[in-house]
Each structure stands twice: as structure tokens, then as C-alpha cells.
C-alpha positions, 0 to 999 in steps of 0.5 A, spaced: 757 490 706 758 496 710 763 493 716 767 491 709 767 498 707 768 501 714 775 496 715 776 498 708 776 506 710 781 504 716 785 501 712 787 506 706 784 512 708 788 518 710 789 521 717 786 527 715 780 524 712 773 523 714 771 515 715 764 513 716 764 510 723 766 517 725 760 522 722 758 526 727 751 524 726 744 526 722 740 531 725 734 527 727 738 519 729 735 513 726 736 506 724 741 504 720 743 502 713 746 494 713 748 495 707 750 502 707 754 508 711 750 514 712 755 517 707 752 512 701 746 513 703 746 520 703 748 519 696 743 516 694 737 520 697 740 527 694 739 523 687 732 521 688 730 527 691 726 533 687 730 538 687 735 534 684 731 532 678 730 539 677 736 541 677 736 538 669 731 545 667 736 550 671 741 554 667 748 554 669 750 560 664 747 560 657 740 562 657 735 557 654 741 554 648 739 552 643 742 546 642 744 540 646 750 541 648 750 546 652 751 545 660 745 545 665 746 545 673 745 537 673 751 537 668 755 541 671 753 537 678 756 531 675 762 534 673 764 537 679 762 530 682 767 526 677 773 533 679 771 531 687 771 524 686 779 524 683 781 529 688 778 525 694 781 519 690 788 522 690 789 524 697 786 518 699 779 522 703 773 518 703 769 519 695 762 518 698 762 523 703 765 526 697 760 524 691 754 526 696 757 534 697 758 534 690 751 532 687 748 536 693 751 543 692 747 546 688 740 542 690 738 550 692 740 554 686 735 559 683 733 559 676 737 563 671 742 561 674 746 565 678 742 572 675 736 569 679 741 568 686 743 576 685 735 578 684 733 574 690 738 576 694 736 583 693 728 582 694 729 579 700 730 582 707 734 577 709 738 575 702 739 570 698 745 564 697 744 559 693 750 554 698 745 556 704 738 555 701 741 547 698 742 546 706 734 549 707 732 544 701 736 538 704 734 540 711 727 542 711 724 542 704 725 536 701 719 530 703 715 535 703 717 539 709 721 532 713 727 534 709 732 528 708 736 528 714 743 528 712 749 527 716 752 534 719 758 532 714 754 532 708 751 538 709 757 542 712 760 541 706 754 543 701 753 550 706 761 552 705 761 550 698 762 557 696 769 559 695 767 564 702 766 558 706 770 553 710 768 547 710 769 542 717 771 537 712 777 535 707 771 532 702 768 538 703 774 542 700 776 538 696 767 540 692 769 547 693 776 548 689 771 543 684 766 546 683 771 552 681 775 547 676 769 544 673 765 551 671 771 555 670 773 550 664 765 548 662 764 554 661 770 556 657 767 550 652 760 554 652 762 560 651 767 557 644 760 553 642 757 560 644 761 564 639 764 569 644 771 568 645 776 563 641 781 558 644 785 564 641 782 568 647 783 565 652 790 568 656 796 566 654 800 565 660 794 561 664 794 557 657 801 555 658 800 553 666 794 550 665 794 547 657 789 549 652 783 544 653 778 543 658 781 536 659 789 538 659 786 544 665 783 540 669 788 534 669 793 539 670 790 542 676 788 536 680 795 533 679 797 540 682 793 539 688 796 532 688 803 535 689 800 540 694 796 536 698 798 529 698 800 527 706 796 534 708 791 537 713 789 541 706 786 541 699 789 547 695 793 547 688 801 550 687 801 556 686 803 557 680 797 553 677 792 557 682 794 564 680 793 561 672 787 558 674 784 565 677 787 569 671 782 565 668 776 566 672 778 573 671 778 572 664 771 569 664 768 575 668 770 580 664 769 577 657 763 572 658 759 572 665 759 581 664 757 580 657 752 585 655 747 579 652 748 575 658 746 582 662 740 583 657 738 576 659 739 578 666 734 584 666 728 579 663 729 574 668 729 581 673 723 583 671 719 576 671 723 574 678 721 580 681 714 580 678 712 574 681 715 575 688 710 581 688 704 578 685 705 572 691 707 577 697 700 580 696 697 573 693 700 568 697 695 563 697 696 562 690 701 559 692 702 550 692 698 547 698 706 546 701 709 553 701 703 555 703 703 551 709 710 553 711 708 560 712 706 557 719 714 556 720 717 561 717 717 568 715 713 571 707 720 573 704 724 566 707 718 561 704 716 566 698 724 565 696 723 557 697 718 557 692 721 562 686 728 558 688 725 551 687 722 553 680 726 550 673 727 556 668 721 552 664 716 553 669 719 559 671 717 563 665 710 558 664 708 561 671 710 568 669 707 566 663 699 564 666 700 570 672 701 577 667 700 574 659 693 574 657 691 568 654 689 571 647 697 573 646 699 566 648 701 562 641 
């Protein structure tokens, strides 16, 4: 199965693409897969591992919604998943590198969503990216401390997934410029279900580029990157449609992410994060056996960063919760 997939890769995939038989290698060789390439198999680990799992508690924007409907990071994962897999599909680059970076990207992300990466940043000496930490998770933390001895490819593409970055890889592109597509549009959807803008908010020179729903947008952008890119050593949209698409995120920062309710948010998160960072710096044994035992390995802020960043909203608030609420004030 994995030589048919391989021949099938030599056949149809790009030049530019990365084929299976060409990684680099994972950190750590060992045996390989008779079924799969170290692509898919990188895959799947990233879906059977914790940090994974618990990206379903995480916020994306909207803190604690009430409603079902509402993104969390996992949704958001899959969704940039499903906008990768379209681009890499379209420009004939290798999915499964693809899919892996994708469902990846965010394994290190904070709780409270990008307000929690910008708290941390601030406490910790050494800073805080949430691109850098998901490399940590999948090289040091997740299996308890053997991580998950990813292809260098896959975790190329998780650690340059930021828009600052530059992944070595197209796959790896192809992530970074959809994770831009799917939170952009998701988030549109959000904050309309949210009450804080209309449809008839949205600017309308991007709207009549782009179109005037989210599925509208995001064909419009992957077929821009289509015709952009197809036959190329590059993942980018047109010009028009990427200047359309950052009046957008423009849009967005000024009227949704910058909102004083989210900044309100934000500053309770602050003083929970902060609050807990504090008390474990002085308390570290309180932390659970394994943070503690990496206390051997790296420094305090670095581990201390590694705990607080791996904890879902929910359990976040309820470690705050034991720490500095009595119990008599509890319901």
C-alpha cells in the first residue's frame, strides 16, 4: 500500500512538491510503516495525541459562548485542514504532508485563545509563540516527555505556520495562507452570530472581490491561488484578492478582535493566567509529577509556560478556581 501510494506521488504530484520518499527524516530514525508514509503516519499520531484532544475546550475567539455553534481551535483546525487539502489538491502538492501540518498547527496554543499567547509572551523572559510551543509539544511533551518524533517537514510547516514565517516546504504554505482563509471567514460568521457586526458591515469593496458569504470567500480565494500558483514554486493569491482579503483582517481587528467586550474578556483571563503563573513559580511542586520532572531539563518559565499552555479554558478556570476561591464561595 505505501509503494502504490509512493508511485502515485512520482506520478501526479508537482515538481514542486514534497513526495514521501524525499523527507529529510524524523529526529530520532526508526522503523518504518508497511502500510503508510511517514507523512500519513505523522497524521495520525497528531490525531491520537492529548494535546490534540484538547484543543475541543480551547477558545478560537469568543470566550465561554454560549451555544453550540460557536468555533473552538478544534473546529478551527479542521477547517484549515479542509482549505490545505483543497490548495494542495489544486496545485498537485503532496495532502498528507498537507493534512499533518494542518491538524498540527495549533497543538501549542494557549487557553483563551490568542489573549492567553500575548499574556504568557509577557511573563516569560524568553516570550511566548503559540507556532513555537506546538513544535515543543510535538517534539518534547507529548508521550510524556518521548514527543511524537515527527518528519522534520511536518514540523517545519507547524513551527512557520505564522504569517511571519516560511515554511521550507509548499505543504507547509499552502497551511499558513489557510489558516488566514479559515479564521478570517469563521470568525466573520462568529461575530454575526455574536451580534457585533451585520453582513452589511463587512467592507464593500473586499465583499465584491471576495463575495458575501463564507463559502463564496473562500472559493474565491483558493481559485485565486489557483491561478496564481498553478505550475509554480509559490502558494499566494492575486493581487487583488489578497489586498480584498486583508481589508478584511483589517476589518476584523478593528471591529471585532479590539472590541472592548473581548478586551474585558482578555483582562479576566490576565489576571487568572498571571495569577497562577505566580503562585506555581513559588509552588512548583504542585504542579502534576510530569512538568515537574522537566524542571531537570529546562528552565522554570519555559516548563511553567508548557503547563499553563496545555490547560483547556475549562480546566484553566477550575485550577484557578481550587488555588484562590474558597470553598464557601463556590456554587
Amino acid at each position: 500500500m505505501k509503494e502504490k501510494t509512493i508511485k502515485i506521488e512520482e506520478m501526479f504530484l508537482s515538481p514542486f512538491a514534497k513526495k514521501s520518499s524525499d523527507t529529510v527524516g524524523r529526529l530520532y530514525p526508526e522503523e518504518s510503516c508497511p502500510m503508510r508514509t511517514d507523512f500519513q503516519r505523522d497524521r495520525d499520531r497528531i490525531i491520537h495525541s492529548k494535546a490534540f484532544r484538547r484543543l475541543k475546550n480551547k477558545t478560537q475567539v469568543f470566550f465561554s459562548p454560549e451555544g453550540d455553534h460557536y468555533r473552538t481551535r478544534l473546529t478551527h483546525t479542521l477547517l484549515v485542514a479542509q482549505v490545505a487539502r483543497s490548495i494542495a489538491r489544486a496545485l498537485s502538492l503532496n495532502e498528507d504532508l498537507t493534512e499533518a501540518i494542518a491538524l498540527g498547527h495549533d497543538l501549542g496554543h494557549t487557553p483563551f485563545g490568542h489573549a492567553g499567547e500575548r499574556i504568557l509572551n509577557r511573563l516569560n523572559p524568553n516570550g511566548f509563540e503559540h507556532n513555537v510551543q506546538s513544535g515543543r509539544v510535538v517534539d518534547v511533551l507529548e508521550r510524556d516527555g518521548k514527543g511524537l518524533n515527527l518528519t522534520r517537514e511536518v514540523v517545519d510547516g507547524i513551527i512557520n505556520h505564522k504569517m511571519s514565517g516560511e515554511a521550507k516546504t509548499l505543504e507547509g504554505r499552502a497551511v499558513s495562507i489557510a489558516d488566514r482563509i479559515a479564521y478570517i471567514n469563521h470568525d466573520i460568521d462568529d461575530a454575526i452570530a455574536g451580534g457585533f457586526i451585520t453582513k452589511e458591515d463587512l467592507p464593500k469593496s473586499a465583499v465584491k472581490v471576495l463575495g458575501g458569504t463564507s463559502s463564496e470567500r473562500i472559493n474565491t480565494m483558493i481559485l485565486s491561488i489557483y491561478n496564481e500558483s498553478n505550475g509554480k514554486n509559490q502558494v499566494i493569491m492575486g493581487e487583488e484578492v489578497a489586498a480584498a482579503t486583508a481589508e478584511l483582517r483589517t476589518f476584523m481587528f478593528e471591529n471585532v478582535y479590539n472590541d472592548k467586550t473581548f478586551k474585558k474578556e482578555e483582562e479576566r483571563a490576565d489576571k487568572m493566567i498571571s495569577a497562577m503563573f505566580e503562585y506555581f513559580k513559588k509552588n512548583l511542586n504542585e504542579m502534576p509529577a510530569f512538568y515537574v520532572g522537566l524542571l531537570d531539563k529546562y528552565d522554570v518559565d519555559t516548563v511553567l509556560c508548557d503547563f499553563i499552555s496545555g490547560m483547556s479554558d475549562g480546566f484553566a478556570i477550575k485550577t484557578f478556581s481550587d488555588i484562590f476561591i474558597p470553598d464557601g464561595w463556590k456554587e
